[in-house]
VOKERO-991875 format. One record per residue: residue in one letter; y, x, z of N, C-alpha, C in turn. Coordinates in nm, 2 decimals, decimal comma, m for minus. Atoms other than C-alpha are relative to their C-alpha. Example, Ala and Ser with C-alpha at 12.3 -4.5 7.8 and 13.67 -1.06 7.14 Angstrom:
BEGIN
{drenmi->A	n.v->m0,12	n.u->0,09	n.w->0,00	ca.v->m0,45	ca.u->1,23	ca.w->0,78	c.v->0,12	c.u->0,09	c.w->0,00} $
{drenmi->S	n.v->m0,11	n.u->m0,09	n.w->0,00	ca.v->m0,11	ca.u->1,37	ca.w->0,71	c.v->0,11	c.u->m0,08	c.w->0,08} $
This chain:
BEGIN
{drenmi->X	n.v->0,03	n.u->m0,07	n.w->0,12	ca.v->1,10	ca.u->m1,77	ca.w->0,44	c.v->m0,02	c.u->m0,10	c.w->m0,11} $
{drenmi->X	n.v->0,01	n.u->0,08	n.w->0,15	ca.v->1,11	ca.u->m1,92	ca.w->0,06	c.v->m0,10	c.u->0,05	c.w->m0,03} $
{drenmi->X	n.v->0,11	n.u->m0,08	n.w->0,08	ca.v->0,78	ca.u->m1,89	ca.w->m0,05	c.v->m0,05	c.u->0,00	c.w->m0,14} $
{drenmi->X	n.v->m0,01	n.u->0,02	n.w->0,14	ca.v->0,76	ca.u->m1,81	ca.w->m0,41	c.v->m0,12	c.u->0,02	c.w->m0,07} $
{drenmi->X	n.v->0,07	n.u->m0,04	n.w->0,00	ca.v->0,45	ca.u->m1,71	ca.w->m0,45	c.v->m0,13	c.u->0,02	c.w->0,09} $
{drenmi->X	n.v->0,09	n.u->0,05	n.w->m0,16	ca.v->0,09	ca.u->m1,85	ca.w->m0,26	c.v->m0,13	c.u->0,07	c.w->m0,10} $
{drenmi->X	n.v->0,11	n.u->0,02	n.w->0,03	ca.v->m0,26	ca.u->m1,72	ca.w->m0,38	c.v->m0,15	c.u->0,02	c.w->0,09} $
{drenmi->X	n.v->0,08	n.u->0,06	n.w->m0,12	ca.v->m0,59	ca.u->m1,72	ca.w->m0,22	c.v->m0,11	c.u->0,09	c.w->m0,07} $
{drenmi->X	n.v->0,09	n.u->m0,09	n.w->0,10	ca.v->m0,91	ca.u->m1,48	ca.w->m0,27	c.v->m0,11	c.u->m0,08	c.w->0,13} $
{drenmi->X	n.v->0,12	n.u->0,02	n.w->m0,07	ca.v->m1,26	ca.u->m1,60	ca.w->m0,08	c.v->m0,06	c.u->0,10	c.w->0,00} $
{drenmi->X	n.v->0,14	n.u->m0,06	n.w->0,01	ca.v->m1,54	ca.u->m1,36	ca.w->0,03	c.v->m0,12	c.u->m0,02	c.w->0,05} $
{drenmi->X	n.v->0,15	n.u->0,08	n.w->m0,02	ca.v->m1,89	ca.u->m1,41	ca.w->0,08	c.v->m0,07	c.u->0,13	c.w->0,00} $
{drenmi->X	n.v->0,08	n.u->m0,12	n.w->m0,05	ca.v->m2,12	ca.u->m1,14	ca.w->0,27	c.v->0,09	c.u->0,14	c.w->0,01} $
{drenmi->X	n.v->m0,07	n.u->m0,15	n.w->m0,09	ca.v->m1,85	ca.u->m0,92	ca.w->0,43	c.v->0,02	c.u->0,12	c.w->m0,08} $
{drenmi->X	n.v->m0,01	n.u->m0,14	n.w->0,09	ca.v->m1,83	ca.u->m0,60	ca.w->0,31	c.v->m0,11	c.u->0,05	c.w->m0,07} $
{drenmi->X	n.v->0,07	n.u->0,02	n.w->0,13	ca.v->m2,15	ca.u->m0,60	ca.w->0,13	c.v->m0,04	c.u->m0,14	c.w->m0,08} $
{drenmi->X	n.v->m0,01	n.u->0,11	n.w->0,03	ca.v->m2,06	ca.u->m0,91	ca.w->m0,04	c.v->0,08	c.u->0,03	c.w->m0,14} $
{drenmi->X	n.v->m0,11	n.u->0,05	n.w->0,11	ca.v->m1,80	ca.u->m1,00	ca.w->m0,28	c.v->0,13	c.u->m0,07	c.w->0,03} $
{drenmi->X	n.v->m0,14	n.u->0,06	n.w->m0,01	ca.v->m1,41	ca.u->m1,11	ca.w->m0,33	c.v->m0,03	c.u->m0,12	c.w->m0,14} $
{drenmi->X	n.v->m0,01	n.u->0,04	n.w->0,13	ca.v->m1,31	ca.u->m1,34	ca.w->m0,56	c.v->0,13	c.u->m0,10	c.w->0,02} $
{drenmi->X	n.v->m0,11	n.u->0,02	n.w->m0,03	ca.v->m0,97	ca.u->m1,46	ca.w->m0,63	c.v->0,00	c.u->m0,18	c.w->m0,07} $
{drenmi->X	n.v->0,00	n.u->0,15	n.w->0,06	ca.v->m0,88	ca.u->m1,86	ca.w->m0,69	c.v->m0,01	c.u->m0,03	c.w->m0,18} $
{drenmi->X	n.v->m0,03	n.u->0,01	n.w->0,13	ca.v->m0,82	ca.u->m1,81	ca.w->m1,02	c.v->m0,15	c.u->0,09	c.w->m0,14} $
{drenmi->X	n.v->0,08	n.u->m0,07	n.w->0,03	ca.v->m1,11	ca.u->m1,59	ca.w->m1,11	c.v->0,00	c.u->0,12	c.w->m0,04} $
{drenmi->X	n.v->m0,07	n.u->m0,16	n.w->0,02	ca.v->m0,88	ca.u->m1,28	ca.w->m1,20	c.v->m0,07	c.u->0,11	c.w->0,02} $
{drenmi->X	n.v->0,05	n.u->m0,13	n.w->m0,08	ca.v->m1,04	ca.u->m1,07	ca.w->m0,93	c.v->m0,13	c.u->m0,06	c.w->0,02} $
{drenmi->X	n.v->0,12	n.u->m0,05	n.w->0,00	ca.v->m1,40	ca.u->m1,06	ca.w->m0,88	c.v->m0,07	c.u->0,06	c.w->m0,02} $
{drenmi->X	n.v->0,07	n.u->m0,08	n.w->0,00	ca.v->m1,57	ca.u->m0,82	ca.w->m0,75	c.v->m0,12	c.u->0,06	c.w->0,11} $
{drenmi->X	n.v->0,12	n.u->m0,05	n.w->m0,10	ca.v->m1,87	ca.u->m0,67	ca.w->m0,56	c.v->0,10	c.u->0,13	c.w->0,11} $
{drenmi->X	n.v->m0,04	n.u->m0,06	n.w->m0,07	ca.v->m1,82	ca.u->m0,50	ca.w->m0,26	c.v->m0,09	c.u->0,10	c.w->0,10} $
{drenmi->X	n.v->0,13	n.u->m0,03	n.w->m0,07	ca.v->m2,01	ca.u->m0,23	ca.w->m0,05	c.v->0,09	c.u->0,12	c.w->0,12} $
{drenmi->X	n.v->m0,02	n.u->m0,03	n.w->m0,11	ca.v->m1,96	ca.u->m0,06	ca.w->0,26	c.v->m0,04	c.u->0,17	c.w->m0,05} $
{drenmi->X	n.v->0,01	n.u->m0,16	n.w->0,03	ca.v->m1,84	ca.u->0,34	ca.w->0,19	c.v->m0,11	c.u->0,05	c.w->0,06} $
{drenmi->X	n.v->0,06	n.u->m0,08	n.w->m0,07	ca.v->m2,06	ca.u->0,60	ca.w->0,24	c.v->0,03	c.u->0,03	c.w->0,14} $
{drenmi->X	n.v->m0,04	n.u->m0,10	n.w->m0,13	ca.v->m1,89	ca.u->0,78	ca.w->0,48	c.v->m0,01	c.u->m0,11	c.w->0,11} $
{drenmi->X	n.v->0,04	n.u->0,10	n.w->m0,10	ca.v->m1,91	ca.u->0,45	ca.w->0,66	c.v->m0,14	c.u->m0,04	c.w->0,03} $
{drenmi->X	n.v->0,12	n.u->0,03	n.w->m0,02	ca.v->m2,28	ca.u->0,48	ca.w->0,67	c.v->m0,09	c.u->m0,13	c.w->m0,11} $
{drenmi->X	n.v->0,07	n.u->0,13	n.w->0,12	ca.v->m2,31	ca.u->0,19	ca.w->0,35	c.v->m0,03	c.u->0,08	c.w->m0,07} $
{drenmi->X	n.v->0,05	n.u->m0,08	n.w->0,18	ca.v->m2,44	ca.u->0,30	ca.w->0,01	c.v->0,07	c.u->0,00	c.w->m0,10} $
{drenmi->X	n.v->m0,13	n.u->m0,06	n.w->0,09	ca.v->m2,10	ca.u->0,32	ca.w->m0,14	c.v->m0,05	c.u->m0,08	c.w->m0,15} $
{drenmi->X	n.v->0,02	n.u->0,03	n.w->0,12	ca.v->m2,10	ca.u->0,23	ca.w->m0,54	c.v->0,05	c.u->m0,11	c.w->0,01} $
{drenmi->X	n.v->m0,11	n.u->0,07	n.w->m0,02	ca.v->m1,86	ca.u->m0,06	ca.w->m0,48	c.v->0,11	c.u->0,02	c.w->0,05} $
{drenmi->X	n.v->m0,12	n.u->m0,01	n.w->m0,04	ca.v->m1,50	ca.u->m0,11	ca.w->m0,47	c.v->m0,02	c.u->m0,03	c.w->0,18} $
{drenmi->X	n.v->0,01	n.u->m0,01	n.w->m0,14	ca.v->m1,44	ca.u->m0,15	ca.w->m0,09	c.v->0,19	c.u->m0,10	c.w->0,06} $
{drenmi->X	n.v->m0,12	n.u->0,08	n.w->m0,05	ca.v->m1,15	ca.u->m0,36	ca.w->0,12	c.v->0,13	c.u->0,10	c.w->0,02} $
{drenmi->X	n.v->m0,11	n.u->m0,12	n.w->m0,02	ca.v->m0,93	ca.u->m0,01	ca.w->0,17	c.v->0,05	c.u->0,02	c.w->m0,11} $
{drenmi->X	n.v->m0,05	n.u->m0,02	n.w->0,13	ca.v->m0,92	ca.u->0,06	ca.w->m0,19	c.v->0,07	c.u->m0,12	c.w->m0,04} $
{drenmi->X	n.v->m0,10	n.u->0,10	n.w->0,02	ca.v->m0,80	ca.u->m0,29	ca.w->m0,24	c.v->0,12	c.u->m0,05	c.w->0,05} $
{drenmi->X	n.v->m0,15	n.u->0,02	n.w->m0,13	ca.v->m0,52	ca.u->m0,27	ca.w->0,04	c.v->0,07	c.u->0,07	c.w->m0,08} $
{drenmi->X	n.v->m0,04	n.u->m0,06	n.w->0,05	ca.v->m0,46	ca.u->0,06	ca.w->m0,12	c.v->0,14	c.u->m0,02	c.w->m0,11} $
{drenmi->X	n.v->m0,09	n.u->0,06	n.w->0,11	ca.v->m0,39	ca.u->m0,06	ca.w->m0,48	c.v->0,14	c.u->m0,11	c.w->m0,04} $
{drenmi->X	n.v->m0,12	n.u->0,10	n.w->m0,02	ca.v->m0,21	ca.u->m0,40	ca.w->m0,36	c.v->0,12	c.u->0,11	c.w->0,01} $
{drenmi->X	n.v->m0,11	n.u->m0,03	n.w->m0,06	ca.v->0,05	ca.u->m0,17	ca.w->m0,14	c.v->0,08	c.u->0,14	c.w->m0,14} $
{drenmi->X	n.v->m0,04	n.u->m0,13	n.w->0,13	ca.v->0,07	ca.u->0,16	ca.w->m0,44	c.v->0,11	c.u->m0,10	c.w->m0,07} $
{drenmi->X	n.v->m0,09	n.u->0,07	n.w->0,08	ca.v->0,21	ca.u->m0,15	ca.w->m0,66	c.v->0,10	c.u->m0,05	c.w->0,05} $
{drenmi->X	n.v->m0,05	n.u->0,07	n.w->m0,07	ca.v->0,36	ca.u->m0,33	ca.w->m0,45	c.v->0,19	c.u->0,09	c.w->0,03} $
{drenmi->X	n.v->m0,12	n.u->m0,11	n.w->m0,06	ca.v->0,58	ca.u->m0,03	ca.w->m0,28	c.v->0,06	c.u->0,07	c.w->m0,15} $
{drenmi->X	n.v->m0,14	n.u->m0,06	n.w->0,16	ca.v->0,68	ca.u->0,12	ca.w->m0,69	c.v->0,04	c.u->m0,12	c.w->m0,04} $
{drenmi->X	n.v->m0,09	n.u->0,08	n.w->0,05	ca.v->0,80	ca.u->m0,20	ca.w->m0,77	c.v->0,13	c.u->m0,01	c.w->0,10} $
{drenmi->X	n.v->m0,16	n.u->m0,01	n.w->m0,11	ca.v->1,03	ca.u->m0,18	ca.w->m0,46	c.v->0,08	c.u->0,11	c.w->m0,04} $
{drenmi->X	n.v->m0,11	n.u->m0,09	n.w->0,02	ca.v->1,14	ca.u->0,16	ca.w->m0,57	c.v->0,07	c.u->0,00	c.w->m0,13} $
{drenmi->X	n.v->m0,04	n.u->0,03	n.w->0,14	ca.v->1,17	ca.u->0,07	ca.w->m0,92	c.v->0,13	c.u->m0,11	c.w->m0,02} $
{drenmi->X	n.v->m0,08	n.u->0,15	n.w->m0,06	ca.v->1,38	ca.u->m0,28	ca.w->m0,79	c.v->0,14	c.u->0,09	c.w->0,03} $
{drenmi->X	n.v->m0,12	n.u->m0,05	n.w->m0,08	ca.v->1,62	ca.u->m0,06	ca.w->m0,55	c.v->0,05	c.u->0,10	c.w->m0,10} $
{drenmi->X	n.v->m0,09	n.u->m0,12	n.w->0,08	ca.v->1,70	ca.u->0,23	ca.w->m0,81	c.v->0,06	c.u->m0,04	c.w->m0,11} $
{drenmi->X	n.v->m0,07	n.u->0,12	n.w->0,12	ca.v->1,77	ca.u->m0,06	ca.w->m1,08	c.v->0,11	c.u->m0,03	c.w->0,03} $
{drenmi->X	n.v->m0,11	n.u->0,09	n.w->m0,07	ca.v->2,03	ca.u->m0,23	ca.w->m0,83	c.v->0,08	c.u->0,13	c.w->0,02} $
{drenmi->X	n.v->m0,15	n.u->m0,17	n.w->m0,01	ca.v->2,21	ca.u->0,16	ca.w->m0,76	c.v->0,02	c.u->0,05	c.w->m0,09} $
{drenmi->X	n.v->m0,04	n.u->m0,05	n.w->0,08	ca.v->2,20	ca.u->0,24	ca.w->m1,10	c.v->m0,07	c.u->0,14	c.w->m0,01} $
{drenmi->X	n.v->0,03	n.u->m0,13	n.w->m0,01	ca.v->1,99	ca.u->0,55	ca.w->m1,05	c.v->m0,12	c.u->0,06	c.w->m0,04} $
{drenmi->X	n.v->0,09	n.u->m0,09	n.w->0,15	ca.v->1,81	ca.u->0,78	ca.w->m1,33	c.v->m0,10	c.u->0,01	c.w->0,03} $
{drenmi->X	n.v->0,14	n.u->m0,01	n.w->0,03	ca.v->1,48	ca.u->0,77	ca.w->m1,21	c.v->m0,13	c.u->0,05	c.w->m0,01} $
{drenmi->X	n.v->0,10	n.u->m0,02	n.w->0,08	ca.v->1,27	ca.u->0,79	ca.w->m1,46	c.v->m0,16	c.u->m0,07	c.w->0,06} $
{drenmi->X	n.v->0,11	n.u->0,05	n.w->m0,07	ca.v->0,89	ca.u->0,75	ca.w->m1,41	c.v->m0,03	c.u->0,04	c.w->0,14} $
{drenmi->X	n.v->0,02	n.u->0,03	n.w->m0,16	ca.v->0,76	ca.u->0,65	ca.w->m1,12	c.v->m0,14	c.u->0,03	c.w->0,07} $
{drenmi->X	n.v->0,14	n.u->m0,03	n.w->m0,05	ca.v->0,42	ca.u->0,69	ca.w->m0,92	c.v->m0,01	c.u->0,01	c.w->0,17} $
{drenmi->X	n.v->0,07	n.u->m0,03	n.w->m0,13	ca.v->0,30	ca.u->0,60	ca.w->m0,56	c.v->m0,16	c.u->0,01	c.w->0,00} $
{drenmi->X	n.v->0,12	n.u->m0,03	n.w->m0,03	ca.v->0,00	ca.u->0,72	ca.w->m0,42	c.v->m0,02	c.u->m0,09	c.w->0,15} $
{drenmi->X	n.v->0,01	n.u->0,08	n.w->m0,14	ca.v->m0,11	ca.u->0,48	ca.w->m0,12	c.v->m0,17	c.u->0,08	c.w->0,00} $
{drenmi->X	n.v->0,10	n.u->m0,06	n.w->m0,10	ca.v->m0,38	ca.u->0,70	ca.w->0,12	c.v->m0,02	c.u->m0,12	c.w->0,10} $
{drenmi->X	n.v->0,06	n.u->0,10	n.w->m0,14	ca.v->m0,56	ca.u->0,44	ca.w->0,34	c.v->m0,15	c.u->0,07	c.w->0,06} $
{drenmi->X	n.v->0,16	n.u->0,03	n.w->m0,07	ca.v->m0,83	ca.u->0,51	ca.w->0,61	c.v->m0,01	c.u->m0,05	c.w->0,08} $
{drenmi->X	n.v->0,02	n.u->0,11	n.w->m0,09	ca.v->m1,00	ca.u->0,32	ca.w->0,84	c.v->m0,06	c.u->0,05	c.w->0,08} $
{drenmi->X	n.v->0,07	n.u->m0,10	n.w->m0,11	ca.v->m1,12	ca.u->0,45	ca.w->1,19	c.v->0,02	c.u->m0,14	c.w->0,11} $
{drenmi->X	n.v->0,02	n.u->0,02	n.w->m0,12	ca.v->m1,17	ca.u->0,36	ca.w->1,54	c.v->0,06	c.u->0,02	c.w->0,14} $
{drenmi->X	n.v->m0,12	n.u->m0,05	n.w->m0,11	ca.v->m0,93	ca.u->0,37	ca.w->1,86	c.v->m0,11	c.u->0,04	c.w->0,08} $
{drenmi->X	n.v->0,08	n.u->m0,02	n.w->m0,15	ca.v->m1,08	ca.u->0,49	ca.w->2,19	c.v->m0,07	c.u->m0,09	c.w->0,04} $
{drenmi->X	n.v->0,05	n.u->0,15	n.w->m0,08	ca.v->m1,11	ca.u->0,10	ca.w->2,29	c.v->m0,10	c.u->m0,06	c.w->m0,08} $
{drenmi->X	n.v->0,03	n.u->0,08	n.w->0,07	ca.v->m1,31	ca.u->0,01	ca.w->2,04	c.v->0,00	c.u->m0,07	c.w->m0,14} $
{drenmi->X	n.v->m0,05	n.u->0,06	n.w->0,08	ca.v->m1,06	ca.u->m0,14	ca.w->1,83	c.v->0,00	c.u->0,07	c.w->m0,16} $
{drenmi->X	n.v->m0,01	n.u->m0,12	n.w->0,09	ca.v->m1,06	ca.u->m0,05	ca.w->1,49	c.v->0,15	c.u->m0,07	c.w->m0,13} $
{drenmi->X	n.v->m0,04	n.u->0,05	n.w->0,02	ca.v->m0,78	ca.u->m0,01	ca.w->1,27	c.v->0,05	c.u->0,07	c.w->m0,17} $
{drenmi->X	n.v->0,00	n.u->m0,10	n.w->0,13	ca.v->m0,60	ca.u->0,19	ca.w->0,91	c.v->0,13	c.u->0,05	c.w->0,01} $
{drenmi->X	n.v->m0,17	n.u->m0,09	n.w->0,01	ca.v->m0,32	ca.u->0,43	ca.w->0,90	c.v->m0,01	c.u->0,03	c.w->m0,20} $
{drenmi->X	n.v->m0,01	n.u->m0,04	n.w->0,11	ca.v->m0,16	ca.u->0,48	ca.w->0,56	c.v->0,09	c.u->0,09	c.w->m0,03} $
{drenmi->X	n.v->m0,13	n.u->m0,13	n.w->0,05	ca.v->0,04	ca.u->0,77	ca.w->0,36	c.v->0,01	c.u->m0,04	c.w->m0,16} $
{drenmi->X	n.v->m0,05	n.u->m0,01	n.w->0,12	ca.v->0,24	ca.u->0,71	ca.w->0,10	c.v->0,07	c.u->0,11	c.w->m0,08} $
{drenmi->X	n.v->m0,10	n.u->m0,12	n.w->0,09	ca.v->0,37	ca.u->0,97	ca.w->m0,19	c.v->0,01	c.u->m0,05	c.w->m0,11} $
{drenmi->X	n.v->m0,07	n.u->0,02	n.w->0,13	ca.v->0,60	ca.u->0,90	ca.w->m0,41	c.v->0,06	c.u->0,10	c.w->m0,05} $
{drenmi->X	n.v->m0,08	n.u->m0,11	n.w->0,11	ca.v->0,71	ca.u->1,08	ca.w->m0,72	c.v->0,12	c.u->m0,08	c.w->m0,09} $
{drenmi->X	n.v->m0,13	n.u->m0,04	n.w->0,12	ca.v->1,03	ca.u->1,05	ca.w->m0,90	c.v->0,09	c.u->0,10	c.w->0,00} $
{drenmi->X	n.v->m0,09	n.u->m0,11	n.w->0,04	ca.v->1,29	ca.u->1,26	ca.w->m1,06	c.v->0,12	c.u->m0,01	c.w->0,00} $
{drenmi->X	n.v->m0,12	n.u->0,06	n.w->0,02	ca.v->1,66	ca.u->1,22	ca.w->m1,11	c.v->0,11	c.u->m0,02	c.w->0,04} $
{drenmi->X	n.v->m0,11	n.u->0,01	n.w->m0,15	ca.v->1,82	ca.u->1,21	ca.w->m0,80	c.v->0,00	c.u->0,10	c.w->0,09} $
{drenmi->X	n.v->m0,01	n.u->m0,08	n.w->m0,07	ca.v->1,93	ca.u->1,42	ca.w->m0,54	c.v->m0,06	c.u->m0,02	c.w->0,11} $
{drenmi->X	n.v->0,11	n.u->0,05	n.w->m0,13	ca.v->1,76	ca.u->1,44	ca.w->m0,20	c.v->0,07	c.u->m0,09	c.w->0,09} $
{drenmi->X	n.v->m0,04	n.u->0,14	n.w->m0,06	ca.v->1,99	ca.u->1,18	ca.w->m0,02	c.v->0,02	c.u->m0,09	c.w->m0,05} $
{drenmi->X	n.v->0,02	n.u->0,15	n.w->0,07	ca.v->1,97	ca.u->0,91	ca.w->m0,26	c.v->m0,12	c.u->0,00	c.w->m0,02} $
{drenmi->X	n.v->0,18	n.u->0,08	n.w->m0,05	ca.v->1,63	ca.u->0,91	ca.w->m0,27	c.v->m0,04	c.u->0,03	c.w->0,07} $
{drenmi->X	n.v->0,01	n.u->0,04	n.w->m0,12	ca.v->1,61	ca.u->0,96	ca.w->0,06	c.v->0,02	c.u->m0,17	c.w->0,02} $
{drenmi->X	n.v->m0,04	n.u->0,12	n.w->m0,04	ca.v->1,79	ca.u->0,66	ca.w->0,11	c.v->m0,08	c.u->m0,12	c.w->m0,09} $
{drenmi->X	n.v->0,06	n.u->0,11	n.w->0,13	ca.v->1,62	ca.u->0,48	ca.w->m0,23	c.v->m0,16	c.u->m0,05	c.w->0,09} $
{drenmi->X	n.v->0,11	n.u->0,00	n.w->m0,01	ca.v->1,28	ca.u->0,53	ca.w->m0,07	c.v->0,01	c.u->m0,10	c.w->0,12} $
{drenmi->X	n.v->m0,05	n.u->0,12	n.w->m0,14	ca.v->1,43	ca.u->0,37	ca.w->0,29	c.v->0,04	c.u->m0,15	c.w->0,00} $
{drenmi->X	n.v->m0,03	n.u->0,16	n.w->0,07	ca.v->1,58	ca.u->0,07	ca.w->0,12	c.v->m0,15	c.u->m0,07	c.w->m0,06} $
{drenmi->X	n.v->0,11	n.u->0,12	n.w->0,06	ca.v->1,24	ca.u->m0,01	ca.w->m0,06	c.v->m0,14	c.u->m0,02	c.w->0,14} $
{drenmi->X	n.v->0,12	n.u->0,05	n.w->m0,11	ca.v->1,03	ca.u->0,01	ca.w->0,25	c.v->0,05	c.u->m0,09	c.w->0,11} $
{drenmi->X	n.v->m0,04	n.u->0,13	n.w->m0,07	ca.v->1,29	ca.u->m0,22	ca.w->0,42	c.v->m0,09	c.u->m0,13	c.w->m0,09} $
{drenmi->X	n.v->m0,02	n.u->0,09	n.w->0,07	ca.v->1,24	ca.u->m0,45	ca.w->0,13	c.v->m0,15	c.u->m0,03	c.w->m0,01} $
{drenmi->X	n.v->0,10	n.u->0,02	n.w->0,07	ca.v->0,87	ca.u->m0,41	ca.w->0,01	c.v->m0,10	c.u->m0,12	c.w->0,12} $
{drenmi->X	n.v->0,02	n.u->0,05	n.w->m0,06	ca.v->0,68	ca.u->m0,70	ca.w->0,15	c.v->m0,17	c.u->0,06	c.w->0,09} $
{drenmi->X	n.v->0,12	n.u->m0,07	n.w->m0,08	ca.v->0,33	ca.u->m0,49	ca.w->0,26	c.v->0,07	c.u->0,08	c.w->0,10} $
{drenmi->X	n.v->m0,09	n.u->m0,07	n.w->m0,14	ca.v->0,59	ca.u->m0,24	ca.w->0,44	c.v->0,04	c.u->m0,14	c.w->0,13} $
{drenmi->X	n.v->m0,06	n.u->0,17	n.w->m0,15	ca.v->0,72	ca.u->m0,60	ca.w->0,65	c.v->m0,16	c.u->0,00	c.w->0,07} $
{drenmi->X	n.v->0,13	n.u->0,05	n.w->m0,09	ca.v->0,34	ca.u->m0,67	ca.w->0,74	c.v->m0,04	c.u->0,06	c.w->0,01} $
{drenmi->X	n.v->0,04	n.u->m0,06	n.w->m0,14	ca.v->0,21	ca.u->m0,41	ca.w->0,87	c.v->0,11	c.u->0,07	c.w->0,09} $
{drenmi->X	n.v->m0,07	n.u->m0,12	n.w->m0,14	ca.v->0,52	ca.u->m0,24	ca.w->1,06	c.v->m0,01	c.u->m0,05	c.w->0,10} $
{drenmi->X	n.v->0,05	n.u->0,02	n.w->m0,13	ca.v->0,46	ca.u->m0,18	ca.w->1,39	c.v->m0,11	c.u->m0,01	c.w->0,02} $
{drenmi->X	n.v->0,11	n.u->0,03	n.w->m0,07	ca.v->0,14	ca.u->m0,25	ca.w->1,38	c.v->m0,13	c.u->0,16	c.w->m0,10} $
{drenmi->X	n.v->0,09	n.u->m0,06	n.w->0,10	ca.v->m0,01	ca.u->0,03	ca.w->1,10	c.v->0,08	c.u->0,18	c.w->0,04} $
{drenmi->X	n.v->m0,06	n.u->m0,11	n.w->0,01	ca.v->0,06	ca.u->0,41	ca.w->1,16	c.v->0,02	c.u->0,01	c.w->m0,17} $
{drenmi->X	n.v->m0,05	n.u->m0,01	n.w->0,14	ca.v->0,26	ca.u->0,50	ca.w->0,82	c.v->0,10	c.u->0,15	c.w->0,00} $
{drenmi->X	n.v->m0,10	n.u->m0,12	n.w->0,04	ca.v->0,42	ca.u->0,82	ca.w->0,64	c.v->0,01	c.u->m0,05	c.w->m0,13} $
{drenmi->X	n.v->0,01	n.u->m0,01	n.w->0,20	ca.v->0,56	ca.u->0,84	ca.w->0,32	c.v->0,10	c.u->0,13	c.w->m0,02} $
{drenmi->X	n.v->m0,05	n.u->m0,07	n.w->0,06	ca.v->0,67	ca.u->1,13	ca.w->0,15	c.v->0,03	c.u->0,01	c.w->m0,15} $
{drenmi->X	n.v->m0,07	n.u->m0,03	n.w->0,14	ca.v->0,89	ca.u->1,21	ca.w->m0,16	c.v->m0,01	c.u->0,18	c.w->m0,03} $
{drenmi->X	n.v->m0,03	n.u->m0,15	n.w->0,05	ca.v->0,80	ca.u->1,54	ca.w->m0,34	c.v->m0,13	c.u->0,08	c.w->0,14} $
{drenmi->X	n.v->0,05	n.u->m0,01	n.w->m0,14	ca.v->0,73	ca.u->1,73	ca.w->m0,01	c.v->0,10	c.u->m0,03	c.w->0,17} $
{drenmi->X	n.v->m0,10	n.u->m0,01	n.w->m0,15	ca.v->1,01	ca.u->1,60	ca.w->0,21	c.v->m0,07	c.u->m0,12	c.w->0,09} $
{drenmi->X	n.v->m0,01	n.u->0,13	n.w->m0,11	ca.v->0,90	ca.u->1,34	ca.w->0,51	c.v->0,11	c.u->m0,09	c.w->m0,01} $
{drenmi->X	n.v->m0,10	n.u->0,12	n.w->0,00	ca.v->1,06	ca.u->1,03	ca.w->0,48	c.v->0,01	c.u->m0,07	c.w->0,14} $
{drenmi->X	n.v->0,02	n.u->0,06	n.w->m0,10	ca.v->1,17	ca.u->0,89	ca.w->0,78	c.v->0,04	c.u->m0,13	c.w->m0,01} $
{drenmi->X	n.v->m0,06	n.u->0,12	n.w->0,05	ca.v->1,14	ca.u->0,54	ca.w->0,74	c.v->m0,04	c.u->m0,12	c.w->0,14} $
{drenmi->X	n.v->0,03	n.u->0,06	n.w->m0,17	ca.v->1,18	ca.u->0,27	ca.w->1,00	c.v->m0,12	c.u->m0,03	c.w->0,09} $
{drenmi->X	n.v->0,11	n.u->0,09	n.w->m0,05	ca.v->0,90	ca.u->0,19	ca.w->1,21	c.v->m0,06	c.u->m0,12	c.w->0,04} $
């Protein structure tokens, strides 16, 4: 792989701590959700997975409908992350994505939405290892696993 792009974030006191990115971009406090038993009122490590992959995945769809020529229009993912507990112990995050555009028919953006989850680099790292949906509109997208 050509790596085009390297950055680096440090944290300090876990999930009730703080991030902070090399450059100083990102820093922020962090707190451990309610629903996780913390006192919530900080961003949190899901929300920040979240937002990376939301961007991450419409610039893929925005990328692949540029290269086929195809209308569009605005765009908008929703990245759903939670975080739970296997049977074993192990704990781990399933995500759902929904995407909205307009423009196209339902087999090209079928296929639009397939091509950018080949392509999108968060789709590469976790497959296989993350349960994942994405849906367009309200159709299931079946995208590789």
């Amino acid at each position: 792989m050509n790596i085009v792009y390297t950055t680096q974030a440090s944290s300090s006191g876990g999930r009730g701590g703080s991030v902070r990115s090399q450059d100083g971009l990102l820093d922020v406090n962090l707190a451990v959700p309610g629903e996780m038993g913390g006192p919530g009122g900080a961003t949190n490590p899901e929300q920040l997975f979240a937002a990376g992959y939301a961007a991450c995945f419409e610039n893929a769809v925005v990328h692949v409908a540029q290269l086929r020529k195809l209308p569009i229009g605005q765009t908008r993912v929703t990245a759903t992350v939670g975080m739970g507990q296997y049977d074993d112990g192990r704990f781990g995050i399933k995500v759902d994505l929904a995407v909205a555009f307009d423009g196209v028919d339902e087999g090209a953006g079928r296929d639009l939405i397939v091509e950018a989850d080949r392509l999108c680099p968060y789709s590469n790292a976790i497959r296989g290892n993350v349960e994942k949906t994405i849906t367009w509109g309200e159709t299931l997208i079946d995208a590789p696993a």
